[in-house]
VMD Tcl script that draws the C-alpha trace (Angstrom):
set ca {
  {36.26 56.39 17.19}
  {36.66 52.68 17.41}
  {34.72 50.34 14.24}
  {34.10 46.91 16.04}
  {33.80 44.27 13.39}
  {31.79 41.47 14.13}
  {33.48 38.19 13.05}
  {30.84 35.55 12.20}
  {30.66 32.08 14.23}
  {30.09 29.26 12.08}
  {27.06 27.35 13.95}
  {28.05 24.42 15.74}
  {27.50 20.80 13.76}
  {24.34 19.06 15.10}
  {25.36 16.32 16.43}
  {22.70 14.47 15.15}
  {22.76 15.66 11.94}
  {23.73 12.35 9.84}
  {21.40 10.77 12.40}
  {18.05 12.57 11.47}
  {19.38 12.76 7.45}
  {19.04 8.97 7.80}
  {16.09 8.67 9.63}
  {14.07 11.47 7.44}
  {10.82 13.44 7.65}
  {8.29 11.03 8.96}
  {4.35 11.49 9.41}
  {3.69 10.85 12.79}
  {7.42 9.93 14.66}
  {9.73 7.86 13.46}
  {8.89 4.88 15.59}
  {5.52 4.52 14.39}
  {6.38 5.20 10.52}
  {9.50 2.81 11.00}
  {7.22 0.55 11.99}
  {4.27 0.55 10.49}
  {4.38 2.09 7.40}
  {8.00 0.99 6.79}
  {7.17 -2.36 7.60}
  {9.63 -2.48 10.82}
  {7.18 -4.56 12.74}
  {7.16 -7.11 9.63}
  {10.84 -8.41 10.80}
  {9.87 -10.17 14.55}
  {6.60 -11.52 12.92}
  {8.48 -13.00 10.20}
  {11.07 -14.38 12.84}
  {8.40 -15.53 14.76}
  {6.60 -17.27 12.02}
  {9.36 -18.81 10.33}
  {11.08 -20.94 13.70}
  {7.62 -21.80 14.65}
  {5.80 -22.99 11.47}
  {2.64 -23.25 13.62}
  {2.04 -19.40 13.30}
  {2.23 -19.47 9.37}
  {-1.42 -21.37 9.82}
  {-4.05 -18.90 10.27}
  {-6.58 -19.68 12.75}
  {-10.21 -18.81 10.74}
  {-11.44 -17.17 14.06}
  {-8.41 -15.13 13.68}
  {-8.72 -13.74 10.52}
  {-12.22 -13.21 10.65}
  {-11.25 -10.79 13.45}
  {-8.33 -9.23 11.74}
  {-9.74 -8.70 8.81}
  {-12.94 -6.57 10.54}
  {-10.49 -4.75 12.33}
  {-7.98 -4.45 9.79}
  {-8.29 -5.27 6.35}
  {-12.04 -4.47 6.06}
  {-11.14 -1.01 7.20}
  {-8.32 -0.33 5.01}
  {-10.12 -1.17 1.77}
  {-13.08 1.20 3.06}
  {-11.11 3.94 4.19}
  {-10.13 4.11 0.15}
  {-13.50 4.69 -0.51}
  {-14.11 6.81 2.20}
  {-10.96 8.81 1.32}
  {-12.68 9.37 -2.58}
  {-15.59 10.94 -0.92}
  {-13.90 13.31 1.42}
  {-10.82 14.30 -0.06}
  {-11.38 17.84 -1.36}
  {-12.22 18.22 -5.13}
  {-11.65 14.21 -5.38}
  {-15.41 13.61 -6.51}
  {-15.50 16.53 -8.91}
  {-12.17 15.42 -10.55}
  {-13.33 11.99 -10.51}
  {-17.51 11.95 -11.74}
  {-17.34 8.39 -13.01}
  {-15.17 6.85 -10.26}
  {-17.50 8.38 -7.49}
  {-20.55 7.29 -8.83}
  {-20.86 4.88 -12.13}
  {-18.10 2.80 -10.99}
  {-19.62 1.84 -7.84}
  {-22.62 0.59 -9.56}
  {-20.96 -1.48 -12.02}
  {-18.98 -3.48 -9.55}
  {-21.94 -4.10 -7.80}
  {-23.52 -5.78 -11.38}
  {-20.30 -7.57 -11.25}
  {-20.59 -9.32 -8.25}
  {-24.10 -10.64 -9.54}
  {-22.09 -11.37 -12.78}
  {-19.41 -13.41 -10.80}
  {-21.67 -15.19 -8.55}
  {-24.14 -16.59 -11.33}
  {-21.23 -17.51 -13.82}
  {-18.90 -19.54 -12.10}
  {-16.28 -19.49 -14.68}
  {-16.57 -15.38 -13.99}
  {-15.83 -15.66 -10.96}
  {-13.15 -18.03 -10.57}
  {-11.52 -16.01 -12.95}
  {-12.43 -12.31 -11.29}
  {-10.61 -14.39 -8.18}
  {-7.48 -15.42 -10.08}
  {-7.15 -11.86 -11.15}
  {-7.69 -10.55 -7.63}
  {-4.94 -12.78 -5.98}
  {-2.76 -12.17 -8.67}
  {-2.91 -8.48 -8.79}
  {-2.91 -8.36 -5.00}
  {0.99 -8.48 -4.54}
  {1.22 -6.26 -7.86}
  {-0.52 -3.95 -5.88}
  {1.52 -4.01 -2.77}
  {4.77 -3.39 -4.48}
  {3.01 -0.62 -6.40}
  {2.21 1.06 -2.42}
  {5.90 0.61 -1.11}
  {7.01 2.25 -4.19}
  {4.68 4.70 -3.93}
  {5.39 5.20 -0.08}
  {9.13 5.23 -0.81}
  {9.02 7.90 -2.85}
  {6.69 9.90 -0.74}
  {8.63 9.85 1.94}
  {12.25 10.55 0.06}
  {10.42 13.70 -1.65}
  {8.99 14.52 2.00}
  {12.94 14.32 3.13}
  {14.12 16.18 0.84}
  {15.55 14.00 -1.96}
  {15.10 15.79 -5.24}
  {14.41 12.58 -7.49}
  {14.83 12.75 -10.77}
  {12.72 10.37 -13.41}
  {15.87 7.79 -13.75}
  {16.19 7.53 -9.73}
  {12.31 6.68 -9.77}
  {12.61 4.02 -12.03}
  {15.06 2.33 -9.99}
  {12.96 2.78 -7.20}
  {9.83 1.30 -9.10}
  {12.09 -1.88 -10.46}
  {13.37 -2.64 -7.17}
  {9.95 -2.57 -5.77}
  {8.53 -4.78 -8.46}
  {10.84 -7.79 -7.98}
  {8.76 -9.61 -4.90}
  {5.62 -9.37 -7.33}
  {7.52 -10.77 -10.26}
  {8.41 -13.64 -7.96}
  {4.89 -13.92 -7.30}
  {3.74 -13.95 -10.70}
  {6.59 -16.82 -11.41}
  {6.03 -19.34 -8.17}
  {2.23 -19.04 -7.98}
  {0.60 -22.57 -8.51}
  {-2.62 -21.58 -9.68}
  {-3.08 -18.01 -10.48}
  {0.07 -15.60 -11.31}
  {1.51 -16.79 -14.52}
  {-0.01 -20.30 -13.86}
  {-3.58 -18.27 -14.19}
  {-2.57 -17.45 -17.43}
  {-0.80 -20.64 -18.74}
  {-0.98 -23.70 -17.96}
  {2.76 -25.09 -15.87}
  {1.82 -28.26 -18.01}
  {2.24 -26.60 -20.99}
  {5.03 -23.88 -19.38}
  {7.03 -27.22 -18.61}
  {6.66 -28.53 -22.38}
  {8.37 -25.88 -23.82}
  {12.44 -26.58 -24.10}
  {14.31 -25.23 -21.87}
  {11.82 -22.47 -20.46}
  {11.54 -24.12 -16.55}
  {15.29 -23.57 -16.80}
  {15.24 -20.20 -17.36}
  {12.03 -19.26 -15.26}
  {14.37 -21.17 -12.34}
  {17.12 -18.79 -13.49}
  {14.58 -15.78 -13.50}
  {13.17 -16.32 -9.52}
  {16.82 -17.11 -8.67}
  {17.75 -13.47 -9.62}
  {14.64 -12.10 -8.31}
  {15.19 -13.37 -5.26}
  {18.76 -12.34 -4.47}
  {18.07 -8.64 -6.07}
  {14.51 -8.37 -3.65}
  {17.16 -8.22 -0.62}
  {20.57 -7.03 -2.24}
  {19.27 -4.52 -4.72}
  {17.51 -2.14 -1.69}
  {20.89 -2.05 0.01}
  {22.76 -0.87 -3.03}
  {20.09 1.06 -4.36}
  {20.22 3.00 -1.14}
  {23.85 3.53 -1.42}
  {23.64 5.06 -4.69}
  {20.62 7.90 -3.98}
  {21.87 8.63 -0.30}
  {25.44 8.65 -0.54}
  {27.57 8.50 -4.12}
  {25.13 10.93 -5.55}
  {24.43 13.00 -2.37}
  {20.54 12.06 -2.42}
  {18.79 12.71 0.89}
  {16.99 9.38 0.85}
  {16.05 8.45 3.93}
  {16.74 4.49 5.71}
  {12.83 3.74 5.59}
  {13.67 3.25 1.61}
  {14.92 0.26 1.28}
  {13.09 -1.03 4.58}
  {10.11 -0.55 2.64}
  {11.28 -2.66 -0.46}
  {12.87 -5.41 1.76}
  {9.67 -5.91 3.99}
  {7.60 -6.28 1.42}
  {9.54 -8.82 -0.05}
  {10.04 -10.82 2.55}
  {6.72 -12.80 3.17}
  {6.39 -13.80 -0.62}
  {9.97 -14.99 -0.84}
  {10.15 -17.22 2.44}
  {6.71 -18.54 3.08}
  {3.42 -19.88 0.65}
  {1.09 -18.08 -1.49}
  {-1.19 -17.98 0.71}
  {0.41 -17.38 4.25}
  {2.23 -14.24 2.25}
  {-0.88 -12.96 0.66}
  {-2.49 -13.14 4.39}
  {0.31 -11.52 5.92}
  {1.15 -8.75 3.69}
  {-2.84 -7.58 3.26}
  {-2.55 -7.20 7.01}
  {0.84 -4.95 7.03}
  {-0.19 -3.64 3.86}
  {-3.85 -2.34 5.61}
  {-1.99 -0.57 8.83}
  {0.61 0.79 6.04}
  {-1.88 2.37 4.37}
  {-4.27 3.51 7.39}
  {-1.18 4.92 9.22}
  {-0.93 7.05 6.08}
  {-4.62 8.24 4.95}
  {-5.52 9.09 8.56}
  {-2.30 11.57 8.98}
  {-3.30 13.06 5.58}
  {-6.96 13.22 6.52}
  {-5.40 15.02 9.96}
  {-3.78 16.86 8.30}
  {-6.41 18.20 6.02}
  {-8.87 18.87 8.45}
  {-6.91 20.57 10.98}
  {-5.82 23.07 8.22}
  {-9.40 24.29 7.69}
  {-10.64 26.33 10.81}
  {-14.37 24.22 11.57}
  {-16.16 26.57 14.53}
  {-18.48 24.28 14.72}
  {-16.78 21.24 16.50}
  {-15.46 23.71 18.83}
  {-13.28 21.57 21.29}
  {-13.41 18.13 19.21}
  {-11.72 20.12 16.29}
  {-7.97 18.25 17.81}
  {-6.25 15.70 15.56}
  {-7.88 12.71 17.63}
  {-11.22 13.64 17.15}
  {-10.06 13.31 12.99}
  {-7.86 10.30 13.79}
  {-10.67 7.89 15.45}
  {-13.79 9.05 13.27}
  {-12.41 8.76 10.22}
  {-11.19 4.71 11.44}
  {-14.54 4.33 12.99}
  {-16.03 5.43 10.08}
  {-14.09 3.28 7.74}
  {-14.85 0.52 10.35}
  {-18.53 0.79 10.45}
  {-18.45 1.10 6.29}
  {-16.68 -1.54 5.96}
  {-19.28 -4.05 7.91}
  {-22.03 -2.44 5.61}
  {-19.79 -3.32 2.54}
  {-18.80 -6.29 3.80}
  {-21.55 -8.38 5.16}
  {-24.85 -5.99 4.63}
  {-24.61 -5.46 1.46}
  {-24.28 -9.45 0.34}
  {-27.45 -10.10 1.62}
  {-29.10 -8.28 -1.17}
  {-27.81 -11.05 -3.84}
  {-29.45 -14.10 -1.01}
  {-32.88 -13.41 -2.39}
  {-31.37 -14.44 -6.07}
  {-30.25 -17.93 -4.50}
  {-26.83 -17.52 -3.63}
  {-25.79 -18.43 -0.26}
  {-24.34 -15.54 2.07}
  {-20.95 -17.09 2.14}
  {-20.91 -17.23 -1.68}
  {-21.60 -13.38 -2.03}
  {-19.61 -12.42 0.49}
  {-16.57 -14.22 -0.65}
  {-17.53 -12.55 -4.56}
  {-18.09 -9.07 -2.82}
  {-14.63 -9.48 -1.23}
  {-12.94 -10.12 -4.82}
  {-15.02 -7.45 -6.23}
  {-14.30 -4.59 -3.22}
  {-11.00 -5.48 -3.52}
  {-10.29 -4.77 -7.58}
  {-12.61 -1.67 -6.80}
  {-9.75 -0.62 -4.01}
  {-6.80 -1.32 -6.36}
  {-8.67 1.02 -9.54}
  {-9.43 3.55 -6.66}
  {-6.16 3.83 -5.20}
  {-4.66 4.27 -8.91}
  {-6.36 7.48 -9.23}
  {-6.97 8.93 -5.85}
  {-3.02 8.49 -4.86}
  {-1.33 9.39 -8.57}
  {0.78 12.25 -8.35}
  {-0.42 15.51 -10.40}
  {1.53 18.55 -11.26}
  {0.38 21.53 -9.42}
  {-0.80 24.74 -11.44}
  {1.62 27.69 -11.52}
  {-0.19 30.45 -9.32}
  {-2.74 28.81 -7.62}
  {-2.11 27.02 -3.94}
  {-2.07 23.57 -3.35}
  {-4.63 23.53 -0.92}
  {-6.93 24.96 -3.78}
  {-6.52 22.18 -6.27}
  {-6.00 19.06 -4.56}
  {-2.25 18.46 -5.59}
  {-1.94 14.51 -5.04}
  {1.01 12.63 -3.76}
  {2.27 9.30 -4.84}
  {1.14 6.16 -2.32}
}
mol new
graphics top color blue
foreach p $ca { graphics top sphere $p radius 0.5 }
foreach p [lrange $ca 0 end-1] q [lrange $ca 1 end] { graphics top cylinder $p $q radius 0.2 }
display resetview
């Protein structure tokens, strides 16, 4: 009787291997995360824009456009994602229904004192690139956990720092809202030897918004053996790169744009994602991610003309142009997005025992 041993063949090294480590688990396929949630896409715009000076001048026509298409849509789909995410309205009474209410008292607030609402705008641009860095660290993270990385708190803070920098620089070069919202630069200049050290400050900032990523990177991925994923420090880098090399203003237009496809790339996949978990007999055929995909844009589209240009008319009657509540219900919609996103987004720990699916287990964007 002859025993045949079987001698075990280590499984061939894939190739690729290193390759797919670095590029991660995307959403969608690495192309279209890469670049446009990562920001990829950011780097020949910027190009563009910064040889030809022209381009950093946006056409009105243009961004009325844009923004319809874009912008108006992202800061609905928020909204839209609070009302059909599962268990987000019971977790959330207040936010769903009082809040909603009192920004719309707001807007009235803003557009009959002036002071209000100059000062409801200064706080809008100023938290606007607060809010940006707050997404890519959000996104970072998301998509590090999503690969694998097992993050402890310390490697999240370093994340969140490096993240912060292009909004400190904001906050530091701003003109007239920022720091500059807050004090006057006539009095910031009187005090001895502060412009020196605020110089000093945005100096730093501004090499660590492009250096830091890279050796941040470095650290997670490879000295401590973090599976962190390239789309990391892309993330941090593009969203740096438009406050840091062009004006207030050109960089607040350009990053809500990225920002908007950023964050509709991402809510639509998780929407998707949702919906085609949940068996729905009664769309039959149209239950296929891209019957989810374009409602839930088209949706967000058609909202966001309602928000956006129906719903100002109601203040005309009070004697306040259209253009003048518009531009207030912009400010307003847009604080309303940044509180909405802080909740709807946050991370919660899941309860021992009970599914995820069953109690809405949030991820960090």
């Amino acid at each position: 009787m002859h025993v045949t041993t079987a001698i075990p063949v280590p499984a061939r090294p894939d190739p690729l291997g290193g390759l797919k480590g670095l590029v991660g688990k995307t959403f969608m396929h690495p192309a279209i995360d890469y670049l446009f949630v990562g920001g990829g896409i950011t780097i020949p715009i910027f190009i563009a824009v910064y040889f030809y000076r022209p381009l950093a001048s946006i056409d009105p026509s243009i961004s009325i456009y844009t923004f319809i298409l874009i912008n108006g849509a992202h800061f609905a789909a928020s909204t839209l994602r609070l009302y059909t995410k599962p268990g987000a309205k019971e977790e959330f009474p207040f936010l769903s229904w009082g809040f909603p209410v009192i920004c719309l008292l707001v807007v009235g607030m803003g557009l009959y004192w002036e002071t209000l609402g100059k000062n409801l705008t200064a706080l809008y641009l100023s938290w606007s690139p607060y809010h940006y860095a707050a997404q890519a660290y959000g996104v970072a993270v998301m998509y590090a956990m999503r690969s694998g990385a097992k993050l402890d708190q310390r490697d999240k803070n370093l994340i969140w720092w490096v993240c912060l920098l292009p909004f400190v620089f904001a906050l530091l070069t701003a003109s007239d809202r920022g720091l500059a919202w807050l004090v006057s630069p006539e009095r910031l200049a009187s005090i001895p030897l502060l412009p020196t050290i605020q110089s000093g400050i945005v100096a730093l900032v501004s090499v660590g918004t492009f250096g830091l990523p890279v050796l941040l990177f470095w650290q997670l991925h490879r000295m401590r053996g973090k599976n962190v994923p390239l789309i990391v420090p892309l993330l941090q880098v593009t969203n740096g790169i438009w406050w840091l090399s062009v004006d207030y203003l050109s960089a607040f237009w350009w990053s809500a744009v990225l920002h908007s496809i950023q964050y509709m790339v991402i809510v639509v996949a998780l929407h998707t994602k949702e919906r085609m978990a949940k068996d729905n007999p009664a769309l039959g055929a149209l239950h296929r991610p891209a019957f989810y995909i374009t409602s839930f844009y088209a949706l967000s589209f058609v909202l966001a003309g309602f928000l956006f240009f129906v719903v100002p008319m109601a203040y005309m009657p009070l004697g306040f142009t259209l253009s003048q509540s518009v531009l207030m219900m912009t400010v307003i919609i847009n604080l309303h997005h940044f509180i909405v996103d802080g909740f709807i987004w946050r991370t919660k720990p899941a309860k021992p025992g009970i599914p995820a699916s069953q109690q809405g287990v949030r991820v960090a964007v």
